[in-house]
N, CA, C and O atoms as a DFTB+ gen file, in Angstrom:
672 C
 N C O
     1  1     -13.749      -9.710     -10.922
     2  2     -13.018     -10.563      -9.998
     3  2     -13.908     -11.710      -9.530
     4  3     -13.517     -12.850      -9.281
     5  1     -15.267     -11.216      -9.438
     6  2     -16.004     -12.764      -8.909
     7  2     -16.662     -13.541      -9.547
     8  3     -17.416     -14.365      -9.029
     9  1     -16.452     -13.380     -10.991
    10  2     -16.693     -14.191     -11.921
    11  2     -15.034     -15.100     -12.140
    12  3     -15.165     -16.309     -12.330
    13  1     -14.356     -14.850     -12.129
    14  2     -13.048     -15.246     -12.135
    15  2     -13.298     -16.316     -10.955
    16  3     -13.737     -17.394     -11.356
    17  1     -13.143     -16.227      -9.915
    18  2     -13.441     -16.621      -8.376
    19  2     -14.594     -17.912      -8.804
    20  3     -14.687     -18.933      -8.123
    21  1     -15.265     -17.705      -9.800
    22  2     -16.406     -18.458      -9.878
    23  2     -16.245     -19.156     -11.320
    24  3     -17.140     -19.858     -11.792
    25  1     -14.942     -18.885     -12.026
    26  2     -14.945     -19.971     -12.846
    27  2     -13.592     -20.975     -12.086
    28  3     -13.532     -22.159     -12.419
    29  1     -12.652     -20.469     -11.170
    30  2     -12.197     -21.600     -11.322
    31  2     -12.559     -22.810      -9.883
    32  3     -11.920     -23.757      -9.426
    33  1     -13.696     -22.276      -9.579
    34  2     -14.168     -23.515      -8.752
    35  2     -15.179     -24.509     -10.234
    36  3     -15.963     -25.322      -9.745
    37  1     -15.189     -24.485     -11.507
    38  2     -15.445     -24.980     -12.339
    39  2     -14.762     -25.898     -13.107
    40  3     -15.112     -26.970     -13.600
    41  1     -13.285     -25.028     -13.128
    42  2     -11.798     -25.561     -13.483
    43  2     -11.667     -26.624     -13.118
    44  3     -11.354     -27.626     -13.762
    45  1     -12.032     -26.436     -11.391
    46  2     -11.258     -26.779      -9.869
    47  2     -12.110     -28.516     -10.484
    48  3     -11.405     -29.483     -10.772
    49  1     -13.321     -28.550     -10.549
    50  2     -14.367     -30.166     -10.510
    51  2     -13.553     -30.769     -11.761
    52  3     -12.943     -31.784     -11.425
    53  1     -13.435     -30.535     -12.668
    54  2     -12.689     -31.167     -13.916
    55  2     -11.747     -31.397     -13.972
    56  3     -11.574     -32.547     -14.376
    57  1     -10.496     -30.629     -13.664
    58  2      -9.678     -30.707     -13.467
    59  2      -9.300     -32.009     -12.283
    60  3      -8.777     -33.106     -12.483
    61  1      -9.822     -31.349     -10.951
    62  2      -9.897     -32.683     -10.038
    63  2     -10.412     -34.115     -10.393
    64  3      -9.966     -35.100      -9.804
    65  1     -11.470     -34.218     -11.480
    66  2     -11.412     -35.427     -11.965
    67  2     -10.581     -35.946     -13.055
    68  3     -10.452     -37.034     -13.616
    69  1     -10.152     -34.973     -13.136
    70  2      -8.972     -36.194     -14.598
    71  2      -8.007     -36.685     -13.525
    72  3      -7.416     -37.740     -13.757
    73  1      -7.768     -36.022     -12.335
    74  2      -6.551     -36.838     -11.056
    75  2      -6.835     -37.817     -10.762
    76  3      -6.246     -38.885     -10.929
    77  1      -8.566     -37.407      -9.880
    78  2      -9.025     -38.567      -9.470
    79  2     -10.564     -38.368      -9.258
    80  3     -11.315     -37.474      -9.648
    81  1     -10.756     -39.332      -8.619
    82  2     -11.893     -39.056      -8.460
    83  2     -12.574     -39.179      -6.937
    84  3     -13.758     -39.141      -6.602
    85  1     -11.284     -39.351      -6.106
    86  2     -11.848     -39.804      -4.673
    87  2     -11.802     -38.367      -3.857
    88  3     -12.279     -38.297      -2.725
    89  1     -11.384     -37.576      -4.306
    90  2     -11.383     -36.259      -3.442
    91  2     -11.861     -35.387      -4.378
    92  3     -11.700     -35.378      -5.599
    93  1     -12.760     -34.303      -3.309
    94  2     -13.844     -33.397      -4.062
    95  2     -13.250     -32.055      -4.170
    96  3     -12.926     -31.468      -3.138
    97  1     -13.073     -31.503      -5.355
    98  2     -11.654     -30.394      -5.635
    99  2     -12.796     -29.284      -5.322
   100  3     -12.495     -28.373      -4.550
   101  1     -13.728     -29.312      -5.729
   102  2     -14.944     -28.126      -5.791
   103  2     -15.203     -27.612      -4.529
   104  3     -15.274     -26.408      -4.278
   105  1     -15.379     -28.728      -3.544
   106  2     -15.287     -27.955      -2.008
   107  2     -14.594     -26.978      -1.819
   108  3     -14.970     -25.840      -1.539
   109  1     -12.877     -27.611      -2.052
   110  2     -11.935     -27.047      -2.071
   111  2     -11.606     -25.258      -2.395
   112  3     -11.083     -24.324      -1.787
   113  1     -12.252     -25.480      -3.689
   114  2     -12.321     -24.454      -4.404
   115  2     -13.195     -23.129      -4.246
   116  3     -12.843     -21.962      -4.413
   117  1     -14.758     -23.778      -3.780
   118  2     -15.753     -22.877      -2.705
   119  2     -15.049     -22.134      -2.026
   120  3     -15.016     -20.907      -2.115
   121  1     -14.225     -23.034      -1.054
   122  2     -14.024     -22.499       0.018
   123  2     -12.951     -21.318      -0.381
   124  3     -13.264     -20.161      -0.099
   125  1     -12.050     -21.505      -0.845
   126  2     -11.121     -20.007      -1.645
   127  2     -11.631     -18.970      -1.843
   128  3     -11.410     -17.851      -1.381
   129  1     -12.816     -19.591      -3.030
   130  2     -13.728     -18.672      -3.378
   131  2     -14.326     -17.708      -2.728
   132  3     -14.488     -16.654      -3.342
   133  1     -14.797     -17.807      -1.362
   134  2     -15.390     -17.582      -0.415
   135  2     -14.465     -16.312       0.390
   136  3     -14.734     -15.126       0.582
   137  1     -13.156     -17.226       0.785
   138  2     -12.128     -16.036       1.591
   139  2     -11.587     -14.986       0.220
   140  3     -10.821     -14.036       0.381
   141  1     -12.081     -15.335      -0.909
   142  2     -11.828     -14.213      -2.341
   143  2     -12.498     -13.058      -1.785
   144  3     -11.949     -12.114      -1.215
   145  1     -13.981     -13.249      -2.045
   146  2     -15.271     -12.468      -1.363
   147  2     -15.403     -11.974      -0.103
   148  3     -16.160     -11.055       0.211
   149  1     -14.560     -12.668       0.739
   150  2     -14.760     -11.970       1.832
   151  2     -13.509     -10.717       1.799
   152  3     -13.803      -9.542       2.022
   153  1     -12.138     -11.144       1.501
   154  2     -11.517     -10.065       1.304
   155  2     -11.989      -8.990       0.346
   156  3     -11.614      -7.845       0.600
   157  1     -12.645      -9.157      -0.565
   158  2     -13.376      -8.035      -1.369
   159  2     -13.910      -7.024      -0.656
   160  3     -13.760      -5.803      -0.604
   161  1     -14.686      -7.982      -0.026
   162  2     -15.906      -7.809       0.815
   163  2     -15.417      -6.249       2.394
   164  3     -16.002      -5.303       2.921
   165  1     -14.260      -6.818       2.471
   166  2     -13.587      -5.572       3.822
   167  2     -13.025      -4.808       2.894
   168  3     -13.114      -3.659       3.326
   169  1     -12.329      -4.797       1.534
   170  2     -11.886      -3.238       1.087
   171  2     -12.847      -2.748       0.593
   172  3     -12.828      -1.518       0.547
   173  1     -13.793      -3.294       0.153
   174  2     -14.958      -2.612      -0.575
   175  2     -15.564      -1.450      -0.037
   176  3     -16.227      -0.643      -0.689
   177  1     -15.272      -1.384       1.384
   178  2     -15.486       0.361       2.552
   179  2     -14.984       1.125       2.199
   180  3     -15.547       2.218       2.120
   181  1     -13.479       0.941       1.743
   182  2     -12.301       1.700       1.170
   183  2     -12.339       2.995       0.304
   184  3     -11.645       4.004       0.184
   185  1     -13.543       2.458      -0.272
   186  2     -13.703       3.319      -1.479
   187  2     -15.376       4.603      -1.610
   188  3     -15.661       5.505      -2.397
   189  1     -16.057       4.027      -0.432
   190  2     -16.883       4.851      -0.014
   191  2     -17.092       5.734       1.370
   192  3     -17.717       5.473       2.399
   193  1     -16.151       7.121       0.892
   194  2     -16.475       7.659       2.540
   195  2     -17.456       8.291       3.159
   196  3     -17.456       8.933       4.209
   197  1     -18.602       7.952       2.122
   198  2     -20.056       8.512       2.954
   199  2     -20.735       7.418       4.131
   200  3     -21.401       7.580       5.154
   201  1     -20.150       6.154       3.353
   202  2     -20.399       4.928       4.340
   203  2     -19.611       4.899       5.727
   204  3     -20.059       4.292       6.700
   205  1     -18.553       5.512       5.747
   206  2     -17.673       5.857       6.765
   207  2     -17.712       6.935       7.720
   208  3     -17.189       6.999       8.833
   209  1     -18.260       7.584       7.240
   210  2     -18.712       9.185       8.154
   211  2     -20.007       9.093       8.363
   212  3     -21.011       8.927       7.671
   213  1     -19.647       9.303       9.957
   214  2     -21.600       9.796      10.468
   215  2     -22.037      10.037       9.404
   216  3     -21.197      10.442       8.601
   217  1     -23.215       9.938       8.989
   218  2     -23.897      11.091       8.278
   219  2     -24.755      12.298       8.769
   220  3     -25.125      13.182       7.996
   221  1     -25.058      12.283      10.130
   222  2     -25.445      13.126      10.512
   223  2     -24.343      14.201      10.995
   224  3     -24.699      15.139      11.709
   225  1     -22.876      14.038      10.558
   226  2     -22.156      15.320      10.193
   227  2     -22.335      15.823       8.827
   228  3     -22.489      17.028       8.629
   229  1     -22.322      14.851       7.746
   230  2     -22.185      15.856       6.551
   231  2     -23.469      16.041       5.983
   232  3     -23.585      16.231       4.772
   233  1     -24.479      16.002       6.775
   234  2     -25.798      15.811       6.395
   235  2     -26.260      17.252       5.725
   236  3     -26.955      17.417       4.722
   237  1     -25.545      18.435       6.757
   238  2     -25.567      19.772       6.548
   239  2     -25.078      19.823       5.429
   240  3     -25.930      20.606       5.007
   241  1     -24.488      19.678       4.639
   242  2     -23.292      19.571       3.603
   243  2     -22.101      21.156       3.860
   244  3     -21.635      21.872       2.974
   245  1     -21.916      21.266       5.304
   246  2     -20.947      22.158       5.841
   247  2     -19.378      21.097       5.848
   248  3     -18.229      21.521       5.974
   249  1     -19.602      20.362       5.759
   250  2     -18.159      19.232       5.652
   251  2     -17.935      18.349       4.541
   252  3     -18.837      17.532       4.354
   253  1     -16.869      18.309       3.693
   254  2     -16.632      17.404       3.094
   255  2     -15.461      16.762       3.427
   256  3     -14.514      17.161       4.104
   257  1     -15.677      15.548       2.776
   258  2     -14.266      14.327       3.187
   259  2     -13.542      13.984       1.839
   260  3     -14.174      13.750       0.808
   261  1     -12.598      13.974       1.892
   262  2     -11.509      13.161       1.332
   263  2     -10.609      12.222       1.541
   264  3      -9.610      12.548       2.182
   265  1     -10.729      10.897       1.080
   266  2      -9.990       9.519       1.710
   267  2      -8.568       9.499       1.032
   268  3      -8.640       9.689      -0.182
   269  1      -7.654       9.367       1.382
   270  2      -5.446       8.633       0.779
   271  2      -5.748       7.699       1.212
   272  3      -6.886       7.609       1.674
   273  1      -4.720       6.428       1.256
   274  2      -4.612       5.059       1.640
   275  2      -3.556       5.650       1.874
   276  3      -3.269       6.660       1.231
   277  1      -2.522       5.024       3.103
   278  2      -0.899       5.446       3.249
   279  2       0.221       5.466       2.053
   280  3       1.448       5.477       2.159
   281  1      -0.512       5.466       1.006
   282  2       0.387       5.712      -0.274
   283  2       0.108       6.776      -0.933
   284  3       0.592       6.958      -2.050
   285  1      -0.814       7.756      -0.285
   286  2      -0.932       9.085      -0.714
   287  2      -2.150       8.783      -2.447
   288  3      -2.212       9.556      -3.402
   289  1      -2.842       7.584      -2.302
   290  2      -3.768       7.560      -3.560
   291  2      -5.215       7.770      -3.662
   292  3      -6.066       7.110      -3.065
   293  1      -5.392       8.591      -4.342
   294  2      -6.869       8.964      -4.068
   295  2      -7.864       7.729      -3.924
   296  3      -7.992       6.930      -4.853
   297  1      -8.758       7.564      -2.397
   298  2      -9.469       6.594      -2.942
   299  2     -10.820       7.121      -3.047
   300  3     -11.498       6.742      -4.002
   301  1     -11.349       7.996      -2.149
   302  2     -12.830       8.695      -2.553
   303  2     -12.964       9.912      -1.970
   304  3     -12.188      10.279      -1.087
   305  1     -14.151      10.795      -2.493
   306  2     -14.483      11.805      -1.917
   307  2     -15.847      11.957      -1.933
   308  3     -16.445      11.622      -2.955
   309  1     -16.539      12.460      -0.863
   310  2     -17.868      13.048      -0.181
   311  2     -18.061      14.111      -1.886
   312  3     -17.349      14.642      -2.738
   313  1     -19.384      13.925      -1.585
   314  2     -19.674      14.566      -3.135
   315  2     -20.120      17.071      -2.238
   316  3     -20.496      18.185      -2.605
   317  1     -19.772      16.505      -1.370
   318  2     -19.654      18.399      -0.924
   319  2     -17.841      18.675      -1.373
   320  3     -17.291      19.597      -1.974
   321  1     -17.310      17.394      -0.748
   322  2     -15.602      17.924      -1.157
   323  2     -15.717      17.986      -2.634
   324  3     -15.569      19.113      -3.106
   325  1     -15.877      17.316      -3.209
   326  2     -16.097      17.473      -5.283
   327  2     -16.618      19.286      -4.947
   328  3     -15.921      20.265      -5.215
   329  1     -17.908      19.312      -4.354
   330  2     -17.981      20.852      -4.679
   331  2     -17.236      22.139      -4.203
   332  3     -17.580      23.288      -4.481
   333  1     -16.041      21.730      -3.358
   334  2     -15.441      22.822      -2.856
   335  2     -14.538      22.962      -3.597
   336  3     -14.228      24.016      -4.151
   337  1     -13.695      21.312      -3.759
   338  2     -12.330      21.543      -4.826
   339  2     -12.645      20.977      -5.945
   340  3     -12.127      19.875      -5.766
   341  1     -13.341      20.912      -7.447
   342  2     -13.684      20.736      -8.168
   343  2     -12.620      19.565      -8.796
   344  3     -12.954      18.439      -9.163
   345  1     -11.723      19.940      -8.812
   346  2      -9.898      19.471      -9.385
   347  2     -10.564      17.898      -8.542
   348  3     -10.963      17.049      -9.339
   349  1     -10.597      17.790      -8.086
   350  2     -11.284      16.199      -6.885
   351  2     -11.953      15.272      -7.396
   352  3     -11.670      14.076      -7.332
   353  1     -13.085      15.860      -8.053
   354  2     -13.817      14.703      -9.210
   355  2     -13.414      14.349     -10.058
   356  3     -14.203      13.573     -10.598
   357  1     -12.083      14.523     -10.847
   358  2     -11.375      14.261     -12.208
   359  2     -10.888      12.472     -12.057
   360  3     -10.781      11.553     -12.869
   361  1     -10.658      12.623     -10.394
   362  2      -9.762      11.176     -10.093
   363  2     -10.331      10.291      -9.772
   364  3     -11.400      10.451      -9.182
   365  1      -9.736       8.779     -10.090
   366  2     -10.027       7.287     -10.048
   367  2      -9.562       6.872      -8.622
   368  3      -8.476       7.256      -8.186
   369  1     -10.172       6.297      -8.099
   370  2      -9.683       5.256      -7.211
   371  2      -8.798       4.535      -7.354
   372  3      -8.775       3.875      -8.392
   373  1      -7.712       4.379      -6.357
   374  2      -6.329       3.696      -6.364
   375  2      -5.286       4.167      -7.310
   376  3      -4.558       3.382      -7.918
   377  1      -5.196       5.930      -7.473
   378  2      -4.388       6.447      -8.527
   379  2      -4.043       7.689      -7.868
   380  3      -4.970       8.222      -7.257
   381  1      -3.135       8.160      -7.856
   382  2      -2.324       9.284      -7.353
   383  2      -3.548      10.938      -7.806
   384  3      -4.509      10.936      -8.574
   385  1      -3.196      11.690      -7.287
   386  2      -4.241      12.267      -7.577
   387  2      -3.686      13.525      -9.282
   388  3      -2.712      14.278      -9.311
   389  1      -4.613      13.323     -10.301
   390  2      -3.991      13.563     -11.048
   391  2      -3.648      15.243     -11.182
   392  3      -2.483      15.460     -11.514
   393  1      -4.249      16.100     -11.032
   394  2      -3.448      17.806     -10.697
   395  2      -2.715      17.789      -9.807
   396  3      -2.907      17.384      -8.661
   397  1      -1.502      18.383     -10.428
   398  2      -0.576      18.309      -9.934
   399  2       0.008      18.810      -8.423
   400  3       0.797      18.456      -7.548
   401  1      -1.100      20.057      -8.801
   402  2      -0.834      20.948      -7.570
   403  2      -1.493      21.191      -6.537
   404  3      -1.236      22.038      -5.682
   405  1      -2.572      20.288      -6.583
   406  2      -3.620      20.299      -5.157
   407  2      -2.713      18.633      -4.395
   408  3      -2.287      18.471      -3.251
   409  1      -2.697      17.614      -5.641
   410  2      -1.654      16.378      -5.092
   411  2      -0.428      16.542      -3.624
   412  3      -0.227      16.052      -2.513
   413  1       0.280      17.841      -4.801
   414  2       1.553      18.226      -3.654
   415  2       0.596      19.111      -2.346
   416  3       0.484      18.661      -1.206
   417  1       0.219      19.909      -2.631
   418  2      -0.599      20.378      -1.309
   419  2      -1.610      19.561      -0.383
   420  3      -2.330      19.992       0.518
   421  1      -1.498      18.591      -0.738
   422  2      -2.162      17.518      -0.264
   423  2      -1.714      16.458       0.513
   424  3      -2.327      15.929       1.440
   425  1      -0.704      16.198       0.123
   426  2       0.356      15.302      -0.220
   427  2       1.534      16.203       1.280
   428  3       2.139      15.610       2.173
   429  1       1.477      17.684       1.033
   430  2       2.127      17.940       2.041
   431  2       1.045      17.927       2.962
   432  3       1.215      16.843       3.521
   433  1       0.350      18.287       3.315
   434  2      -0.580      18.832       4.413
   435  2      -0.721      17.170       4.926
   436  3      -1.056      17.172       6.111
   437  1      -0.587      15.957       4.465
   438  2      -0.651      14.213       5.147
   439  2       1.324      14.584       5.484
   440  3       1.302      14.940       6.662
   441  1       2.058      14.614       5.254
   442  2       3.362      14.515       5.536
   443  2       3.571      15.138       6.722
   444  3       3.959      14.481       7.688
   445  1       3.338      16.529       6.816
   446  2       3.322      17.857       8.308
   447  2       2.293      16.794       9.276
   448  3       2.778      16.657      10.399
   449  1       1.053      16.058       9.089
   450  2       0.458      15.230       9.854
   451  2       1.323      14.327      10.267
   452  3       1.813      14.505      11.383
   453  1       1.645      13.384       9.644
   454  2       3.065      12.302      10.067
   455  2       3.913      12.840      10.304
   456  3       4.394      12.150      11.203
   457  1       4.739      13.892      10.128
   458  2       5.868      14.098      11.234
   459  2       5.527      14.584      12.634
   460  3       6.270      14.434      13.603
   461  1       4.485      15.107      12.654
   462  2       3.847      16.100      13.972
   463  2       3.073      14.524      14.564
   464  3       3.691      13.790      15.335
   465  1       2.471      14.378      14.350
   466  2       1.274      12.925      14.507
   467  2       0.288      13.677      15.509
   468  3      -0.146      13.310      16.601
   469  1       0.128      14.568      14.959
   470  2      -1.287      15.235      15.177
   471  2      -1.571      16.250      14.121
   472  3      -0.809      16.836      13.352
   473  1      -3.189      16.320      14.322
   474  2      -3.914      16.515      13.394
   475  2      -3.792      18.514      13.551
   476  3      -3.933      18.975      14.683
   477  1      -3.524      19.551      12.301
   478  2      -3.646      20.917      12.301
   479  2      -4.260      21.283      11.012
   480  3      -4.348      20.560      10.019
   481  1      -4.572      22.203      11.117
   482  2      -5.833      22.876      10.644
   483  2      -4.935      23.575       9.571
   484  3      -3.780      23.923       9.820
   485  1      -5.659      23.791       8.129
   486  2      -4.756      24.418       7.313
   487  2      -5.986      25.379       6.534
   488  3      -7.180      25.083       6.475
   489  1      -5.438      26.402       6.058
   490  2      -6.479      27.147       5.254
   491  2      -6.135      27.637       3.894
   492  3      -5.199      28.427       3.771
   493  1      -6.663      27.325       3.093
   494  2      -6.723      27.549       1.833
   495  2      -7.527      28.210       0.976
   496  3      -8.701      28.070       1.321
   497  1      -7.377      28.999      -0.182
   498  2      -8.627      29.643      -0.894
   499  2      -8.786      29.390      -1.953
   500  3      -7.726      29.198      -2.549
   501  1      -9.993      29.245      -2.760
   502  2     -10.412      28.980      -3.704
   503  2     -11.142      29.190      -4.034
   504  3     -12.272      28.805      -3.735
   505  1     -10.592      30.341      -5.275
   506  2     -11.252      31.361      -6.007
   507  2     -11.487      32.294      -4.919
   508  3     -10.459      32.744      -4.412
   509  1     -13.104      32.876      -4.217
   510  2     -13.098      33.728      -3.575
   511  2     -13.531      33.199      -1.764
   512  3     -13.516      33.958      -0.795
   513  1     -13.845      31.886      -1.750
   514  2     -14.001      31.346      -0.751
   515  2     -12.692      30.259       0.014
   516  3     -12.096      29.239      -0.330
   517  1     -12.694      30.914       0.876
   518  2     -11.667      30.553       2.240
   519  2     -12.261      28.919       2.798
   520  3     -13.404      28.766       3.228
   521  1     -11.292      27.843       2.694
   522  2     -11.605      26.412       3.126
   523  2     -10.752      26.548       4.267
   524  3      -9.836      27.363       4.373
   525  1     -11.219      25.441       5.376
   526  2     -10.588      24.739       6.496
   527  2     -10.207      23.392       6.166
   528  3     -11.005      22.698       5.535
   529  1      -8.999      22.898       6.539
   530  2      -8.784      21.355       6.376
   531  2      -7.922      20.911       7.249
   532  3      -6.757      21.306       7.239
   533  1      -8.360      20.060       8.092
   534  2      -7.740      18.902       9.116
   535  2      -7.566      17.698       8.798
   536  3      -8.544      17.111       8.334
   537  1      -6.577      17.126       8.912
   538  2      -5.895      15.810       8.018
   539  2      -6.032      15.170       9.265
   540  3      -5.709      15.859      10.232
   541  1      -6.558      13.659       9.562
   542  2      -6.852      12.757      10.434
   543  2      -6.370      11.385       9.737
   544  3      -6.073      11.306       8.545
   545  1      -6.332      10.214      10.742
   546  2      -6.176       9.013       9.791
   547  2      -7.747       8.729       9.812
   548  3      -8.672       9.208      10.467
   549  1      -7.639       7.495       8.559
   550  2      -9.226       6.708       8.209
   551  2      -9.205       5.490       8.636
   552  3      -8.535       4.551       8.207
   553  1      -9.879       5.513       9.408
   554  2     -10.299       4.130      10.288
   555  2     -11.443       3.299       9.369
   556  3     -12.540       3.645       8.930
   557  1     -10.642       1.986       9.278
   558  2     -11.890       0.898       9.210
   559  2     -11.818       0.108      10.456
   560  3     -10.856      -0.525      10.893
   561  1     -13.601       0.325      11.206
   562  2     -13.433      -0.079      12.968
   563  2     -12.280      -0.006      13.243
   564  3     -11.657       0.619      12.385
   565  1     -11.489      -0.474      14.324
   566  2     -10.109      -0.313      14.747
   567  2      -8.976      -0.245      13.868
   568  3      -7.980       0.161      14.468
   569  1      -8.800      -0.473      12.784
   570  2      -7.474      -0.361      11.808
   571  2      -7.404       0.581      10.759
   572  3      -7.956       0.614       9.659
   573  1      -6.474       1.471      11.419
   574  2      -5.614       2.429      10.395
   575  2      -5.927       2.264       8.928
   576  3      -4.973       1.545       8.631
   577  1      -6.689       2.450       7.647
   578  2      -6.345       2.507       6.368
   579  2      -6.042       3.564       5.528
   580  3      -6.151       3.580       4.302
   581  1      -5.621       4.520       6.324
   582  2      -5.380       5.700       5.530
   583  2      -5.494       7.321       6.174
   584  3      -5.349       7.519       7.381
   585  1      -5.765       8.406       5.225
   586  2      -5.404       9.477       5.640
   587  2      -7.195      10.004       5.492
   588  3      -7.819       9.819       4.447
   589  1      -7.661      10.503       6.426
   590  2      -8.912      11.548       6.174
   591  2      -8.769      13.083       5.926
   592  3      -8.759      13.690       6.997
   593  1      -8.686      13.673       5.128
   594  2      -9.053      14.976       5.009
   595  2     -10.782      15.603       5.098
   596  3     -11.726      15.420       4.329
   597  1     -10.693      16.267       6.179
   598  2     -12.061      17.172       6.071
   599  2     -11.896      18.583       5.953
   600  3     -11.434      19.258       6.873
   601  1     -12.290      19.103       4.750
   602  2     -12.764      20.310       4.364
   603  2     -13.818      20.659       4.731
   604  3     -14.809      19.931       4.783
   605  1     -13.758      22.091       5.112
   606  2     -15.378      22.954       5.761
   607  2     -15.324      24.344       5.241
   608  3     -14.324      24.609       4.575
   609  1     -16.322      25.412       5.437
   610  2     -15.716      26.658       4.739
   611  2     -15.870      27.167       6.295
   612  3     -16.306      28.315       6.391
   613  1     -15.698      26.764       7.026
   614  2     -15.736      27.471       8.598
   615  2     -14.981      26.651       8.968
   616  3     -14.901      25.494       8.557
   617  1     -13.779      27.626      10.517
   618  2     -12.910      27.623      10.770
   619  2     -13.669      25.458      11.786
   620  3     -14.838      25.355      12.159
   621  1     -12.832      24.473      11.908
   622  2     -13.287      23.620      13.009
   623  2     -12.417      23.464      13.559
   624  3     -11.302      23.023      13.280
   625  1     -13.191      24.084      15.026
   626  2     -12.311      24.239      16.533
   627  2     -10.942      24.710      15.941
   628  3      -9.802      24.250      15.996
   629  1     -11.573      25.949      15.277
   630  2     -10.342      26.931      14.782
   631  2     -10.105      28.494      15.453
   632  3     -10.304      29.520      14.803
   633  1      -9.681      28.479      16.757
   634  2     -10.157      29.564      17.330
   635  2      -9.188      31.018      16.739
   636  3      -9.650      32.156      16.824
   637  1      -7.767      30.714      16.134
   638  2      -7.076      31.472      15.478
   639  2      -6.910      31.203      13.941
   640  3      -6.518      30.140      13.461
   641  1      -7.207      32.139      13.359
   642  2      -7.079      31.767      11.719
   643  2      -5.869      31.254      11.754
   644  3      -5.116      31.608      12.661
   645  1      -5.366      30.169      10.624
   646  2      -4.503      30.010      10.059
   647  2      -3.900      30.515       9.508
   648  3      -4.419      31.616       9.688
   649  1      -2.803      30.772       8.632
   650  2      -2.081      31.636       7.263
   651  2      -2.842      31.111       6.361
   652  3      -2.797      29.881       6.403
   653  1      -3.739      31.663       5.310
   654  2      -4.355      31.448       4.494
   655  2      -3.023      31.118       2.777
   656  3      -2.588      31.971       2.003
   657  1      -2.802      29.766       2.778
   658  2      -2.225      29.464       1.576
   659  2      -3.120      30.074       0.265
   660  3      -4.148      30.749       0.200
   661  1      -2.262      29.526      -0.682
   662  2      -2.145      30.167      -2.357
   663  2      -3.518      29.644      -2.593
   664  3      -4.057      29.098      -1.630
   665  1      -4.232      29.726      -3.821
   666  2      -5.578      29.516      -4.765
   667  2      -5.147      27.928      -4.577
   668  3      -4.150      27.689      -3.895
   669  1      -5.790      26.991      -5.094
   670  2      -5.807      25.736      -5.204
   671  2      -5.914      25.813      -6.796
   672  3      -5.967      24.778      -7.462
């Protein structure tokens, strides 16, 4: 994309001179260029949620994260969540999540969040170890971009077990 961004402020000088030659198209074109990069520049968080989380929570590696955008698409995961739900590392950024069946359990556990609009604790197992997961939204500074999931293998501020759902 910013090679693109950076050829057509190239376009932009040539082009502007076969018009004319009294106005400078290249300024013009910088300056685009520029609000290109800067919008890059704010989703580019989007896609890393270690940059987004304290790190002195997942430092323990007792928590992992998982990022949705409000379209339910995978955009990243904490490399402890890869080790709890394995099925997690298979997926791309900005793509639905591709197994089918952690997606829908996923997919429900953000839906029960939006109708309730608060955050509950769900428990799940996999293989022989018991996960915790609380669905939150993902904040960039003040604005909403999405859904946070944190997985833990201990209950958080879980003072009654949950119903422990199916294998993942």
């Amino acid at each position: 994309m910013g090679s693109f961004l950076e050829i057509t402020a190239i376009i932009a000088f040539f082009v502007g001179r076969i018009f004319t030659k009294d106005i400078e198209w290249m300024a013009l074109a910088d300056l685009i260029i520029e609000i290109g990069f800067l919008f890059i520049m704010n989703n580019i968080g989007l896609y890393t949620v270690d940059d987004m989380v304290s790190s002195s929570i997942f430092a323990d590696g007792g928590f992992g994260y998982i990022s949705l955008d409000f379209k339910k698409r995978y955009l990243s995961a904490t490399d402890v969540a890869k080790k709890f739900i394995p099925e997690i590392a298979n997926n791309h950024a900005d793509h639905y999540i591709e197994d089918e069946e952690l997606r829908m359990r996923l997919e429900g556990w953000v839906d029960e969040f939006k109708e309730n609009n608060a955050s509950q604790n769900h428990t799940f197992k996999n293989g022989d170890t018991e996960y915790y997961v609380r669905v939150s939204f993902l904040y960039d500074g003040m604005k909403k971009r999405g859904y946070l999931l944190e997985i833990a293998k201990e209950a958080i501020n879980h003072p009654v077990p949950a119903p422990v759902e199916t294998n993942i």
